[in-house]
C-alpha positions as CSV (number, residue, x, y, z in Angstrom):
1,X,40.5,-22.6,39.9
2,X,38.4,-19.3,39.1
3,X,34.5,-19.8,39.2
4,X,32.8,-20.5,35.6
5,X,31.2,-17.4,34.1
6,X,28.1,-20.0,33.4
7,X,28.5,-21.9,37.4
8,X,24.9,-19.6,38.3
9,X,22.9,-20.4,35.3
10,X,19.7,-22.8,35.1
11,X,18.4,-25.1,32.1
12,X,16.3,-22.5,30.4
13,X,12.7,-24.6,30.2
14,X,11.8,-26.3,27.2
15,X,9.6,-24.3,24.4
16,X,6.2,-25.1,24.8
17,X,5.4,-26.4,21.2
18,X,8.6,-27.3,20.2
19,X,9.0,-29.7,23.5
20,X,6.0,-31.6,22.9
21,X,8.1,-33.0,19.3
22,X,10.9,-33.3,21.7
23,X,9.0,-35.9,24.1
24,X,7.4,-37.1,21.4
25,X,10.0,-38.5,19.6
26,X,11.6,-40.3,23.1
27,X,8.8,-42.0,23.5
28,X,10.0,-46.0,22.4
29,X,5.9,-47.0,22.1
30,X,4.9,-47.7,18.6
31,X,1.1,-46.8,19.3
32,X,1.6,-43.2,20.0
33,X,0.2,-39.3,18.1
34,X,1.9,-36.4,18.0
35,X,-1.3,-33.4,18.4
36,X,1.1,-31.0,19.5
37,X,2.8,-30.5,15.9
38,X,2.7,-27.2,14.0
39,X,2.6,-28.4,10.2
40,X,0.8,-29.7,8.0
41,X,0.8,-33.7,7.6
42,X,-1.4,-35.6,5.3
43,X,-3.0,-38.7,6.2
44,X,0.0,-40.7,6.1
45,X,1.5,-38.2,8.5
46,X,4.6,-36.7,6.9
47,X,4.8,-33.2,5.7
48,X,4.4,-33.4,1.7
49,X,6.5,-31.5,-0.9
50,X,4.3,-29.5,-2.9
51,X,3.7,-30.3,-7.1
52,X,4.2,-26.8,-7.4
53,X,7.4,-26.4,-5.7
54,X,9.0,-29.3,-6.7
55,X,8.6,-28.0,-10.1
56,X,9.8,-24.8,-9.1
57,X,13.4,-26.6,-7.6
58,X,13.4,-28.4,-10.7
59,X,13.6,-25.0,-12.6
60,X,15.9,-23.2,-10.0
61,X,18.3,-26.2,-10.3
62,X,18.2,-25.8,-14.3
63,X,19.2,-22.7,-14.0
64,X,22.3,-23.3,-12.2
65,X,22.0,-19.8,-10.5
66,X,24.9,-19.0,-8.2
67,X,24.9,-18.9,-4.4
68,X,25.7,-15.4,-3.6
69,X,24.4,-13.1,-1.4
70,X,21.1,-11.3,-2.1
71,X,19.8,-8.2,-0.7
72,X,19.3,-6.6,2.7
73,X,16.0,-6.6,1.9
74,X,15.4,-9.7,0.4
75,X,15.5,-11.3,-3.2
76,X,14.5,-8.6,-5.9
77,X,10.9,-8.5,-6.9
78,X,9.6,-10.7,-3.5
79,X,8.4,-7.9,-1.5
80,X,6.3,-6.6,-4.9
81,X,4.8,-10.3,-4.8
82,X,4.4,-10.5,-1.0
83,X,2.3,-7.5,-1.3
84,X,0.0,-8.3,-3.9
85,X,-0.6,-11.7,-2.2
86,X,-1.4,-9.7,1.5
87,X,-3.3,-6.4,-0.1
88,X,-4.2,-7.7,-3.7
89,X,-2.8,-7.0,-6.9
90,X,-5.2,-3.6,-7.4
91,X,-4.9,-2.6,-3.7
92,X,-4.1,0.9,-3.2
93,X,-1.4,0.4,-0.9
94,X,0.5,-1.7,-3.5
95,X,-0.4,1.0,-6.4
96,X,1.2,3.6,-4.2
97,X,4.0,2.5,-3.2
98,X,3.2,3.4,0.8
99,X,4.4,0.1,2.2
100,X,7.7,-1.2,2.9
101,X,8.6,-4.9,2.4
102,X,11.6,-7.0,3.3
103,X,12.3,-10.8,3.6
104,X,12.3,-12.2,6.8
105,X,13.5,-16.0,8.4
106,X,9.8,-17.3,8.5
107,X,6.6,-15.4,10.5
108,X,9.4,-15.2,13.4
109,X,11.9,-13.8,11.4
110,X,9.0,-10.6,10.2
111,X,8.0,-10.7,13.9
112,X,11.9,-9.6,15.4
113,X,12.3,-7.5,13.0
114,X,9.6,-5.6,13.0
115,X,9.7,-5.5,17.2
116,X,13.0,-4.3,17.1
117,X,12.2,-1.6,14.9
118,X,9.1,-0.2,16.3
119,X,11.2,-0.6,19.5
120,X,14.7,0.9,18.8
121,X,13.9,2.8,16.1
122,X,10.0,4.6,16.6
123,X,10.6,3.9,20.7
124,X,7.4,1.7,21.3
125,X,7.3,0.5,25.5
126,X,4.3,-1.4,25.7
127,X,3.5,-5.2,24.1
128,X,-0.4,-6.7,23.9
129,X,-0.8,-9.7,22.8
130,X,-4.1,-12.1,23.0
131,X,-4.8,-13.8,25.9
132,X,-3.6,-16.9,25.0
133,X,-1.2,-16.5,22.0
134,X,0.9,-18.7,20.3
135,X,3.9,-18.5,22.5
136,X,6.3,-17.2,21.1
137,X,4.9,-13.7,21.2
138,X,5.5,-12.9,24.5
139,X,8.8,-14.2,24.6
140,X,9.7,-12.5,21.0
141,X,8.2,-8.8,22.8
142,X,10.6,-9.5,26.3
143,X,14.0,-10.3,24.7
144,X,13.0,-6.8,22.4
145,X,12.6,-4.9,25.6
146,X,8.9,-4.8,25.7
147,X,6.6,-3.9,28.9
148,X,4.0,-7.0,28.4
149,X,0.4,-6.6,28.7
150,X,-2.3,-8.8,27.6
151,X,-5.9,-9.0,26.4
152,X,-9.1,-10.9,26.9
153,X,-9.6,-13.3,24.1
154,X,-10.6,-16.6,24.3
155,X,-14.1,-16.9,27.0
156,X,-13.0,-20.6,28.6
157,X,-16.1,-21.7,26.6
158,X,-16.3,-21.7,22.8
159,X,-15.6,-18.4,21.6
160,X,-14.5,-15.4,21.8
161,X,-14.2,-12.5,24.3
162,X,-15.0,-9.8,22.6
163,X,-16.6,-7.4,25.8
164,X,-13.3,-8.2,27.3
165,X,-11.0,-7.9,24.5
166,X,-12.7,-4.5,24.1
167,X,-12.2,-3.6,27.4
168,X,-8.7,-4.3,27.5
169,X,-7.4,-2.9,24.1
170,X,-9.2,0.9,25.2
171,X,-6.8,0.2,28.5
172,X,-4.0,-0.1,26.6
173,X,-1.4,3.7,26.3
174,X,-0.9,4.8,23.0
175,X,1.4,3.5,20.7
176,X,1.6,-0.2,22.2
177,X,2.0,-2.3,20.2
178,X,-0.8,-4.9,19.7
179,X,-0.3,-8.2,18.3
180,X,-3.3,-9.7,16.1
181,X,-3.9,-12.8,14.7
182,X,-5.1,-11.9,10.9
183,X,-6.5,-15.6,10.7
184,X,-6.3,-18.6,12.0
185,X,-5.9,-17.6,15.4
186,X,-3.1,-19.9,17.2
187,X,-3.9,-21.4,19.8
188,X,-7.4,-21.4,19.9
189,X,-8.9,-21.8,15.8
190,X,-11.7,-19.0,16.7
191,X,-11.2,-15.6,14.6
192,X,-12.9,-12.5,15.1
193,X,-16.1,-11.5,12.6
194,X,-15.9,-8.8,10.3
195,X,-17.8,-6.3,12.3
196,X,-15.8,-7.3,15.2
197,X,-12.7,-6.2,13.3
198,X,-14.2,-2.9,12.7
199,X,-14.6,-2.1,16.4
200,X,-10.8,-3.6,16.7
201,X,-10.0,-0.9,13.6
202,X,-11.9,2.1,15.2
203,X,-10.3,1.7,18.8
204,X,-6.9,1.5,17.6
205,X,-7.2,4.6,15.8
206,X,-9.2,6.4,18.7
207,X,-6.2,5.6,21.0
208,X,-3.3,5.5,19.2
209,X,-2.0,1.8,19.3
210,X,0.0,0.1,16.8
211,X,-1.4,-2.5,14.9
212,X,1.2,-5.6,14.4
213,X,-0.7,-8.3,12.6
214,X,0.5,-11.5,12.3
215,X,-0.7,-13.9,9.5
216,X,1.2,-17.1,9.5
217,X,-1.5,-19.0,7.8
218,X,-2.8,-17.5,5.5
219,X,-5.1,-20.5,2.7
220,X,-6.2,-22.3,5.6
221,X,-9.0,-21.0,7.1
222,X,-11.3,-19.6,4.3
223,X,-9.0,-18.8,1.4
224,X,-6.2,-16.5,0.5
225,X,-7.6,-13.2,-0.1
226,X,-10.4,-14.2,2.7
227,X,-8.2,-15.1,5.2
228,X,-6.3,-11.4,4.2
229,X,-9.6,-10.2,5.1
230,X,-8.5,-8.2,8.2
231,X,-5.3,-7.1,7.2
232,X,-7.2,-5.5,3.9
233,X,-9.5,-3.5,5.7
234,X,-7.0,-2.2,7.9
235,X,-5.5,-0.9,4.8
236,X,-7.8,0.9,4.1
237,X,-8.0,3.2,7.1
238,X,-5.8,5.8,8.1
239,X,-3.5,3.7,10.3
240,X,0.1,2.6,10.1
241,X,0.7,-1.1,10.8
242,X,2.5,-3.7,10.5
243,X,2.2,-7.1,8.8
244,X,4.2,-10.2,9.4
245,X,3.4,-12.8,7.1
246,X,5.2,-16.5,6.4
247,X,5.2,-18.9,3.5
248,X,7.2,-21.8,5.3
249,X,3.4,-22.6,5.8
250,X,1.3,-22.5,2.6
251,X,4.2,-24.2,0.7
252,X,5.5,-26.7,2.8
253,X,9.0,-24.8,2.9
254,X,9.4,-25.0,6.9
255,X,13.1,-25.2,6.9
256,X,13.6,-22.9,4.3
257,X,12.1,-20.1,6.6
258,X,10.6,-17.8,4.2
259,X,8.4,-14.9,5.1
260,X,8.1,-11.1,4.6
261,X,7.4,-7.9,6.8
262,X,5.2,-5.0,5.4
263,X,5.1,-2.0,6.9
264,X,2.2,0.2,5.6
265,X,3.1,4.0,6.1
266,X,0.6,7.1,5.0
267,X,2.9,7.6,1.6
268,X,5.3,6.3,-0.6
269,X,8.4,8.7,1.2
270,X,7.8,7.6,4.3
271,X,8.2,3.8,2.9
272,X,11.2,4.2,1.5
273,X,12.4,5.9,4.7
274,X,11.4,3.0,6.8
275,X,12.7,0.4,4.6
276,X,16.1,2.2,5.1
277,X,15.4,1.5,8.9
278,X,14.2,-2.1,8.1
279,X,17.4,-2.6,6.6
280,X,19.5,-1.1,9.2
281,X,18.0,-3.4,11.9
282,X,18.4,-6.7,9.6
283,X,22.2,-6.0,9.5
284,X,22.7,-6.0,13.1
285,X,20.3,-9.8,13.1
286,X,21.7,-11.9,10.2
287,X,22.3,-9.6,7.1
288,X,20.5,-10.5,5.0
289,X,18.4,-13.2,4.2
290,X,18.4,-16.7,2.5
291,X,17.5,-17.2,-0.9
292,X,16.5,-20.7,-2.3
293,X,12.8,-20.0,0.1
294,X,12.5,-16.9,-1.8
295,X,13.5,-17.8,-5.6
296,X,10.7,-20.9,-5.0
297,X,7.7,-18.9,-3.6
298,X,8.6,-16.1,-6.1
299,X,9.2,-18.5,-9.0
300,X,5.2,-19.3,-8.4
301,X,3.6,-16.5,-7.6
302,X,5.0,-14.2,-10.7
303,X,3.3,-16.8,-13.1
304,X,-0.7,-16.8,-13.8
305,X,-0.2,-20.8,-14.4
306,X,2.1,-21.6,-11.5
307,X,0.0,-19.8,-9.1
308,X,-3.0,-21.3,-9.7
309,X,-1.1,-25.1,-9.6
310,X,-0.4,-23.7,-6.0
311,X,-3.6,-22.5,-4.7
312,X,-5.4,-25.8,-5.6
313,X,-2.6,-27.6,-3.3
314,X,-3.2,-25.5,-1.0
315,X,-7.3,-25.9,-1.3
316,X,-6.7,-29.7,-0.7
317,X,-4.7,-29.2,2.6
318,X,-7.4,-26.9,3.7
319,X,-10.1,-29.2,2.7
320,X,-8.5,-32.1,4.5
321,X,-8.3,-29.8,7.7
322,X,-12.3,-29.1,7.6
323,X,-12.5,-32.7,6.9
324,X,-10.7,-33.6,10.2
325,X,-12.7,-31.0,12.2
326,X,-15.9,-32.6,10.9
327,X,-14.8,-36.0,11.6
328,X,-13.2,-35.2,14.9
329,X,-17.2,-33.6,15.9
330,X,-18.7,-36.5,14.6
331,X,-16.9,-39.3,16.3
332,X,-17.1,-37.7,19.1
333,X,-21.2,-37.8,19.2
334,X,-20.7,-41.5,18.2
335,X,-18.6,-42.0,21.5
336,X,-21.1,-41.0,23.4
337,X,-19.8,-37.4,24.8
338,X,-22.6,-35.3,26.3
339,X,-20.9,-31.9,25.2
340,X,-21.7,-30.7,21.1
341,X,-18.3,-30.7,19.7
342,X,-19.7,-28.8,17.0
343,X,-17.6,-25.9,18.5
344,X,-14.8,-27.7,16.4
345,X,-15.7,-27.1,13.3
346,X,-16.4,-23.2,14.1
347,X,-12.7,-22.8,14.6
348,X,-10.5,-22.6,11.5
349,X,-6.7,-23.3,10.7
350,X,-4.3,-26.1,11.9
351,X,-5.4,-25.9,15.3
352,X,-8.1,-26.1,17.9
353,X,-8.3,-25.0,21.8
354,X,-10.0,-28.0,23.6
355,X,-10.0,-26.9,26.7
356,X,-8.0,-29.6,28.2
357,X,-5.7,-28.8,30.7
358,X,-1.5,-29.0,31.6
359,X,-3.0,-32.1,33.7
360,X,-5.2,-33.7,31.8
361,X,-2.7,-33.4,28.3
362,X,0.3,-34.9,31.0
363,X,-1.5,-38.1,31.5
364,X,-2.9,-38.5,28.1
365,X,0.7,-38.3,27.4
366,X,1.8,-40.7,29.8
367,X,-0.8,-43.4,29.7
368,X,-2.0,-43.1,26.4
369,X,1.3,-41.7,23.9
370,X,-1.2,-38.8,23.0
371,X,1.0,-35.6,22.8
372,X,-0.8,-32.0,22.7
373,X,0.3,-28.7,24.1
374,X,0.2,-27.7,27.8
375,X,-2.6,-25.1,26.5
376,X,-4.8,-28.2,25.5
377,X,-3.9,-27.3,22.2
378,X,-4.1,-29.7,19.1
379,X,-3.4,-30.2,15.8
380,X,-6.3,-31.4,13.9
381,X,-3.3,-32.3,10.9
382,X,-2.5,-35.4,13.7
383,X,-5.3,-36.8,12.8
384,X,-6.3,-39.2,9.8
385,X,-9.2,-40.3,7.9
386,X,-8.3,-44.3,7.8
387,X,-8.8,-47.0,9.9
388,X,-5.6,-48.3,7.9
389,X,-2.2,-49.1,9.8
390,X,-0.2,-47.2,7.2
391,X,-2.4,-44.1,8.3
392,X,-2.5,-44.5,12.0
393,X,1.4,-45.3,12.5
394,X,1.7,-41.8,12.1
395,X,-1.1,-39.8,12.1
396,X,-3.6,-41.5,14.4
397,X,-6.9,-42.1,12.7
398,X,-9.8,-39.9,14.5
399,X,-11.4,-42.8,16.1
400,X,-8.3,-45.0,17.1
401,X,-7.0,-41.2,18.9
402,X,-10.5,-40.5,20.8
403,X,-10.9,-44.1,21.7
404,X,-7.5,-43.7,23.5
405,X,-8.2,-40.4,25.2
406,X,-9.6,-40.4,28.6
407,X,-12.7,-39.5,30.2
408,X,-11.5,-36.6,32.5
409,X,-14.0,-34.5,32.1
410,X,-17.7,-33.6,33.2
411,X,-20.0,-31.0,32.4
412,X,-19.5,-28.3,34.7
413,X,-22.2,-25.6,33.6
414,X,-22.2,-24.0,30.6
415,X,-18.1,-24.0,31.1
416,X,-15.4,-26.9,30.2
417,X,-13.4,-29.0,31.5
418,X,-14.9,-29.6,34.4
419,X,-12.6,-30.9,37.4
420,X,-10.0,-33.2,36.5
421,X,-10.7,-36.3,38.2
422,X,-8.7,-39.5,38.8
423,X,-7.9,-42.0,35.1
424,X,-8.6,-45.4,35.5
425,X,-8.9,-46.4,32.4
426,X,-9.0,-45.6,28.5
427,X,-12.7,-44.0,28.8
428,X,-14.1,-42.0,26.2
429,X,-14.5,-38.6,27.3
430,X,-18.2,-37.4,28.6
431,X,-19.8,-33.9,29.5
């Protein structure tokens, strides 16, 4: 009998994020948290269906609209929509016509695309992405055929890199590609300041990179056209960038996978010549995209009232997030830790970087059913408000969580965590 053409292959290793569900689900114990998910639960821990978008089913339903194929490019009039959400309804990149916008699965789906493109179509080599990322980035830029590099972000304290980051990006040849986190930085909650963007702005023009900017959640840090911030100002440089952007997010739609990718050119010609490309390159992926994502988020956002309906949802699920961080600071002091976890509440979005490491999150997992990220990151939507058991069978209220995690750390100068030492026993954590 001939060898099997798959006898030399290994068990590719579980995704990082998507494993932690994985183990978290196997795990028989009733008393356990899941920190390592990425979407939004409310205290009760489940994933809610919007007002807004059941409305907007409700309507599509009505309407009895067949099921046949849409567009290359995406349902007709999304793109128009995406791009007043991103830029603003007056921007002049909207006004102008000089960006190109197509439908995407999810913030992945914009991400591939637009990879592929800038690599087999404009002939891009050379990846950055933040040091760390949300990790898929990395693995997104190899399987496109991307050299990797990376840059200093995150200091190993409570902020930002920004000498470094500096630093690195001037290093970089021209036209790499840069990843950037618009908002909401994933994994580690801290964005860059407004000035600090600038300097990101001016030395990507000065040396010829490629801005790729990646907003997956944008509503939950500030507000929607706050959180767009970044990508707004870039419009109004010189540059052409890119702009992946997802609303499986903002509306709860996670398994519809709906998101866009704008690319913003210096005029309207050259947009319609890269759409063209955009096009081309979604053929050879899936064809073209799905549509009931689409008809939802566009059924809301083309209507004053419905928009509105959506953007106070959203307010409450961003609210409940600065809620947890506060929560998740204060008990924390009332444990007794030595360390100000008012670094927490400096961070914005689903997620904070708490320093813990592969180590110290395996044994939480194993002693304690607390699941988080290799990275030490969390999900501050795992936690809950009430001390109630319909609230902490799911999402674990704040102090049931902290009470359960271990101390393994110590101060350890101005840095943390210090040296992971031996558990013995459900202590509360100390610096």
């Amino acid at each position: 009998m001939s060898s099997s053409l798959f006898s030399g292959l290994t068990a590719a290793p579980a995704d990082p994020i998507l494993g932690v569900a994985e183990k978290f689900r196997a795990d028989p114990r009733a008393e356990k948290v899941n920190l390592g998910v990425g979407a939004y639960l409310t205290e009760e821990g489940v994933t809610p269906i919007l007002e807004v978008v059941q409305e907007a089913e409700e309507a599509i339903t009505a309407a009895r609209i067949p099921h046949t194929y849409i567009p290359i490019s995406g349902l007709a009039g999304y793109g128009t929509l995406v791009q007043k959400m991103v830029f603003g309804a007056e921007s002049e990149v909207v006004l102008s016509g000089r960006a190109a916008t197509v439908q995407t699965l999810g913030g992945t789906g914009a991400l591939k695309v637009g990879m592929d493109f800038m690599h087999h179509v404009c002939g891009a080599t050379v990846g950055a992405t933040s040091k760390p990322t949300w990790g898929n980035h990395n693995s997104l830029l190899e399987m496109a055929g991307y050299e990797l590099k990376g840059y200093r972000y995150y200091d190993g304290k409570e902020g930002i890199d920004f000498t470094g980051l500096v630093e690195d990006l001037k290093a970089l040849p021209a036209k790499t590609l840069v990843i950037l986190h618009a908002c909401c930085h994933n994994p580690t909650g801290y964005d860059l300041t407004h000035d600090e963007w600038d300097e990101v702005i001016k030395i990507c023009s000065e040396k010829g990179l490629v801005p790729f900017l990646d907003m997956a959640y944008q509503g939950f840090g500030q507000g929607l056209a706050e959180d767009a911030w970044s990508i707004r100002r870039f419009a109004e440089s010189d540059l052409d960038f890119l702009v992946a952007t997802s609303y499986s997010k903002s509306f709860n739609l996670y398994g519809e996978r709906i998101g866009a990718l704008t690319v913003v050119t210096k005029n309207a010609e050259e947009a319609q010549v890269v759409l063209t490309q955009l096009k081309a390159v979604i053929r050879c992926i899936y064809s073209n995209p799905p549509a009931h994502g689409a008809r939802i988020v566009s059924h809301v956002l083309s209507d004053a009232a419905r928009y509105q309906h959506w953007e106070t949802e959203l307010a409450g699920m961003r609210n409940r997030i600065k809620e947890m961080r506060g929560l998740l600071a204060e008990e924390m002091t009332k444990l007794g830790a030595k360390r100000d976890f008012s670094f927490v509440t400096r961070q914005a979005g689903m997620f904070s970087f708490t320093g813990l490491t592969p180590e110290q999150v395996a044994k939480l997992a194993s002693d304690y059913g607390v699941y988080a990220v290799k990275n030490g990151r969390i999900c501050i939507c795992g936690l809950g408000r009430s001390e109630s058991p319909r609230s902490c069978r799911k999402s674990v209220c704040v102090r049931k969580t902290l009470k359960r995690w271990p101390n393994t750390w110590k101060s350890s100068g101005t840095r943390f965590p210090g040296p992971l030492r031996p558990l013995t026993a459900p202590e509360f954590w100390q610096f």
